[in-house]
N, C-alpha and C positions, 0 to 999 in steps of 0.2 A: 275044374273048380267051377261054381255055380254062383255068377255075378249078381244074379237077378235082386237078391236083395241087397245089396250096395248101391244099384241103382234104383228099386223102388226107394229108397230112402231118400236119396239125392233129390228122385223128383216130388218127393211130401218136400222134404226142407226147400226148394225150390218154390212150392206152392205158398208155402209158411211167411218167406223172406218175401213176396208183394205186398203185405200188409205192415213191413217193419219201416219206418220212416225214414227221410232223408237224413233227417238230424241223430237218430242213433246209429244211421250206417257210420257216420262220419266221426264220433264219438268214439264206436269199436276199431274204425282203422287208426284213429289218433292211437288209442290203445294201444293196438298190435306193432305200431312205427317206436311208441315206447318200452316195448316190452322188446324190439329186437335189439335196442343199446342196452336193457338190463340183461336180456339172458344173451350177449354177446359171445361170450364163454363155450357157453351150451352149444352153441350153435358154430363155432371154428371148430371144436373138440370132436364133433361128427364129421363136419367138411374135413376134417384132417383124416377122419380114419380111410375117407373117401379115395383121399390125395394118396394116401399110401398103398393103394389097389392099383395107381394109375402109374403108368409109365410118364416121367416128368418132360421127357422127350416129344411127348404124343401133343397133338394141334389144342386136341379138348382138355389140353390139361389146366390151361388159362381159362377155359370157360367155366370149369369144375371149382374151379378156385377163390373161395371167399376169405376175403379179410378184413380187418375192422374198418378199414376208409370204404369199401365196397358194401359192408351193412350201411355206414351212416348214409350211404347215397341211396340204400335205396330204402330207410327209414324217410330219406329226404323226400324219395319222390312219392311218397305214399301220406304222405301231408303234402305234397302236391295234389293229389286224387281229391284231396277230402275238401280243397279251397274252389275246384273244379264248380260248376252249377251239373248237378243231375240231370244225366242226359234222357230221364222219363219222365213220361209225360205230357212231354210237347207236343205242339198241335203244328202238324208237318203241311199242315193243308187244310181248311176250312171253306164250305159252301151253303148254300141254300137251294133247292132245285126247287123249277116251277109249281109242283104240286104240294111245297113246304117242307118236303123232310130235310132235317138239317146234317149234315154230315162231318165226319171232324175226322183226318187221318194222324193218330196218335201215338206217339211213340214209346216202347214196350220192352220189357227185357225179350230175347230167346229162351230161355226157362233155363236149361241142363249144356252146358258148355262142354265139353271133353277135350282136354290140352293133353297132345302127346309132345312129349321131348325127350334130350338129350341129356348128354353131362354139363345143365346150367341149369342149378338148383337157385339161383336167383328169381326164375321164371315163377317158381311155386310163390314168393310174393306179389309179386309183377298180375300172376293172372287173377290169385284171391283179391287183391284190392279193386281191381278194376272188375271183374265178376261183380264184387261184391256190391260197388258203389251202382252198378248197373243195374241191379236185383237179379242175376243170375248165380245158378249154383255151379260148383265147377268140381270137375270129376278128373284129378291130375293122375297122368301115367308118366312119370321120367323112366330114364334108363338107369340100369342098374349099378353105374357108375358113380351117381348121386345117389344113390337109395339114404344112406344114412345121414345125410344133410337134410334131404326132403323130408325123411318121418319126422327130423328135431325142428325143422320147419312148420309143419301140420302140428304137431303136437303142440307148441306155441302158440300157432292160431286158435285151435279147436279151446285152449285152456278161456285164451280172451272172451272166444265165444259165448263159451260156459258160463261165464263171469258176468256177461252182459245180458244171460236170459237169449238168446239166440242158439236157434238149433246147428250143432257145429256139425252135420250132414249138407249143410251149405257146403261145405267143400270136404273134398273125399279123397285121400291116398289110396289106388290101387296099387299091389302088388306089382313090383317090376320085373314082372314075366314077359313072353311070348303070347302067353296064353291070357292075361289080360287086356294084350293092346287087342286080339281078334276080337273078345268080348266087346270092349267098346266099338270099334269099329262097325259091329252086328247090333249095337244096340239098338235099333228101331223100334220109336215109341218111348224110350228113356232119354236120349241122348237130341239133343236139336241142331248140335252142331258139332263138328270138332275141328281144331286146329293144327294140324303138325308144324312144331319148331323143330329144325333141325337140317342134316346135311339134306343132298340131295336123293340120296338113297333111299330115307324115312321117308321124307314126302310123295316120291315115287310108289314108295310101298303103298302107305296110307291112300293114296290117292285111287292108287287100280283095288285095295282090296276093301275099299269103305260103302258101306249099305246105309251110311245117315252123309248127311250133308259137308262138306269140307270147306276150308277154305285155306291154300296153300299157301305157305311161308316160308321165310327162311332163306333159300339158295341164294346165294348171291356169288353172280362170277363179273364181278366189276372194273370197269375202263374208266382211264382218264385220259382226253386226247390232250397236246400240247399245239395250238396250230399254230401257223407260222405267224401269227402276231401277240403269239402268248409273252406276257413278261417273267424273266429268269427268275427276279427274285420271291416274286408272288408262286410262280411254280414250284421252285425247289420246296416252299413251303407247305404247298396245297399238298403235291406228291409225299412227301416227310410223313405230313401228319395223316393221309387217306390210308398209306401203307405201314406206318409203325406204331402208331396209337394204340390200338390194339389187335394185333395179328389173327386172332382168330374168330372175331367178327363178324358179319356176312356184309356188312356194309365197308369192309378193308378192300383196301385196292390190289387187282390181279392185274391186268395190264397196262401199263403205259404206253399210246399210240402216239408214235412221234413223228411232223411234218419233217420231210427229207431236208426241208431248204432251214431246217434246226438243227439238224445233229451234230454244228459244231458245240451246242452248248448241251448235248447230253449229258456228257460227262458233270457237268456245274447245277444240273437239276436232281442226278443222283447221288452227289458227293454227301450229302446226308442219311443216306442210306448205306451209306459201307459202315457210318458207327453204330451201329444197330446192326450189321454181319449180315445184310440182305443178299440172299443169293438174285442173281437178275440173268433171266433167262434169254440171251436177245437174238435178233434174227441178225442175217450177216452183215447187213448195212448197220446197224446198232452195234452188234459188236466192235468192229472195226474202229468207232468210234470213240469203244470205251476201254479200247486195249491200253493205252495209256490213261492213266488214270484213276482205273475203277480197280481195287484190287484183284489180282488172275487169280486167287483161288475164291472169290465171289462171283466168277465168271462163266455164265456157258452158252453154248451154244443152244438156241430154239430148236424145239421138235415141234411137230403137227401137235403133239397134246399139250406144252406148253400152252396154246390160246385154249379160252373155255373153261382152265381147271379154275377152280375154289382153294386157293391154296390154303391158309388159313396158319397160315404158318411164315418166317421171312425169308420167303421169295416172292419174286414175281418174274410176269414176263414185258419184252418191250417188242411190239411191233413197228416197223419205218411204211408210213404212207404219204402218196405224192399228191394227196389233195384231202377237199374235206367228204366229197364223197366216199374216197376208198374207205378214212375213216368208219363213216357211217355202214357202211357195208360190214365191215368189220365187228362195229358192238353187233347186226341185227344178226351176225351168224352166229360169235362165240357167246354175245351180252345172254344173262337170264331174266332182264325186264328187273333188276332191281334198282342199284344206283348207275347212274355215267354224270360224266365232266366233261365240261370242254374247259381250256385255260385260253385266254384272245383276249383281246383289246379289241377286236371288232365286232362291235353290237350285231349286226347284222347277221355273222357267221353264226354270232351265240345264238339269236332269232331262230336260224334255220337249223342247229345242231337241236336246241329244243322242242324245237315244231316236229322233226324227223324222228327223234329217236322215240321207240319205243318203251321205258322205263317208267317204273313206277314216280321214281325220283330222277330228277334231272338240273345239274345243277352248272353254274357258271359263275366261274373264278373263287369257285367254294369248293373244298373235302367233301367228300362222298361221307365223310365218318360223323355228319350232322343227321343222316338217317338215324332217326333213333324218335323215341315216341317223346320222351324225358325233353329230349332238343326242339323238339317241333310242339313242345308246350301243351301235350297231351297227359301229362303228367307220367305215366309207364306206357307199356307198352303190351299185349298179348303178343304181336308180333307185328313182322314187313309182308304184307302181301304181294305175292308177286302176278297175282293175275286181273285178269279184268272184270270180270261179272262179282259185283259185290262191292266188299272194299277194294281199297288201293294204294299202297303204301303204310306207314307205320300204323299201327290199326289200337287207337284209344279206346274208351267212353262209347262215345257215337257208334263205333261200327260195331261193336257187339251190343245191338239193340236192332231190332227190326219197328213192324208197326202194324195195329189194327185200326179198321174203320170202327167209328161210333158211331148210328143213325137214330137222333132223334125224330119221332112222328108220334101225331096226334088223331091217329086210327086212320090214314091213307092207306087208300088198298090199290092193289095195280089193275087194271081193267085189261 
């Protein structure tokens, strides 16, 4: 199939939407946050037929899964977007050089966005608002698991659009092929950027097989250490809510690293995790620990793959180390640079756990499950970044914008 015009279109409407002002962006996503409580309907009665494709068993079936409390939060955060100040425009750096010209480094949408994902048809709001409010046009690929959520999605949008006088080539449903994701990925000269959300497989792919610009997201294989001056009841909590909140998340908790000179109160930090049927994967010093107590068929033994996985599901695993170094050794081998915890009472440890580890997000005597763009008062999110050249962590407003110089001069010529 032959993309070419889908993305000529995107990048006219891309060209079209720098002239449209800050106050009628704001206007149309008001719109669109009220048109997803009136056509609420419309919009479960696809996610359902979605749901019924899926195995209920399966990790992504909670990500696939829209309900009414889950549209009003993200109507919510999309009148968050719109109370946001416009991240264009600004003037990132300002000077004057000896010979008068004056210079101004100004900040600019990327033009053409391309967002690949998964089964979270949530995203198709999440990137159109923030695209939108940025002056960028967005060219969505989900997987085929959401298809029928995303088109009732788009369809929704493209109609506000219409309504407001806005060309709704601003944002674009691709087809959920195989042979769409390679289009985008080849698109050079339409495309300015693209994002993969999703496991680690996708971004893998994306990443070795992309001909425009990436910026990777997503993977998250997250720790939280407990050291030996963590407090039990702060922990039971922090661990509770990082690991059941929501299970299939990228910012949920996979393993718990536990100081040896703790493990008599393992058992008292995961007792909230057996009513939630957390399988916990521990090594032999942890287990040993949780044979009384923890229920035996929640129990098992650690393998080599336990550390590193993404489980995304309730289990996790527990590692036993005998200082705060091993710890750190620990996240730098299995961690993917997205969220870690330390739990202490000693400022100092917390100092040096923050300074060392390598992670986007790095947090002390807090959930890892505050990763999120909505929490960090970016209003949504495109995604968590997990690498370093670019953004870095939960990625707003700001990080899909770049910048150009403006140079004014008054006929200086360079000698």
């Amino acid at each position: 199939m032959d993309f070419s015009g889908i993305f000529t279109s995107v990048r006219h409407a891309a060209r079209e939407l720098a002239l449209v002002s800050d106050d009628v962006k704001n206007k149309v996503l008001c719109r669109v946050a009220d048109a997803i409580s009136e056509r609420k309907d419309e919009i479960l009665s696809a996610n359902a037929a979605d749901l019924e494709r899926m195995d209920s068993g399966s990790p992504l079936y909670d990500r696939l899964k829209l309900t009414e409390k889950r549209l009003d939060d993200i109507a919510s955060d999309m009148r968050h977007v719109v109370d946001l100040p416009s991240p264009l425009g600004r003037i990132l750096m300002e000077r004057t050089l000896p010979n008068g010209l004056r210079l101004r480094r100004v900040s600019v949408p990327f033009g053409v966005i391309g967002m690949i994902y998964e089964a979270r048809p949530n995203v198709s709001f999440d990137v159109f608002s923030l695209c939108f409010k940025s002056g960028n046009a967005c060219l969505l690929k989900g997987g085929k698991d959401a298809d029928c959520s995303n088109r009732a999605i788009v369809a929704l949008i493209h109609d506000v659009l219409k309504d407001n006088g806005i060309n709704p080539d601003v944002v674009s449903l691709m087809p959920a092929t195989h042979e769409a994701t390679a289009a985008l990925l080849s698109a050079v000269g339409y495309v300015d950027l693209c994002i993969p959300r999703g496991g680690k497989s996708l971004i893998n792919f994306v990443r070795d097989m992309a001909k425009v610009p990436v910026i990777e997201t997503g993977a998250g294989v997250v720790n939280t250490y407990f050291d030996e001056f963590g407090d039990v009841e702060m922990g039971r909590n922090i661990i509770n809510n990082a690991k059941t909140r929501r299970v299939s998340v990228c910012n949920a908790l996979d393993c718990l690293i536990m100081h040896e000179s703790r493990l008599s109160d393992l058992r008292a930090l995961c007792e909230p995790l057996a009513g939630s049927n957390v399988v916990i994967y521990a090594d032999e010093k942890a287990y040993a620990a949780l044979t009384e107590g923890y229920p035996t068929e929640l129990l098992r033994h650690a393998s080599a793959d336990s550390f590193g996985t993404e489980f995304m599901d309730y289990a996790m695993a527990v590692k036993t180390v005998s200082s705060l170094d091993e710890a750190l050794c620990h996240i730098a081998t299995y961690g993917s640079g997205h969220s870690e915890c330390i739990i202490t009472a000693d400022e100092e440890r917390a100092k040096e756990f923050q300074t060392m580890v390598d992670a986007a997000c790095v947090y002390w005597n807090a959930p890892t499950s505050f990763t999120d763009g909505a929490q960090f008062g970016l209003g949504a999110e495109i995604g968590i970044s997990t690498q370093k050249l670019g953004p870095r962590g939960p990625m707003g407003l700001e990080e899909i914008t770049t910048y150009k110089w403006l140079i004014d001069g008054c006929g200086q010529i360079r000698e």
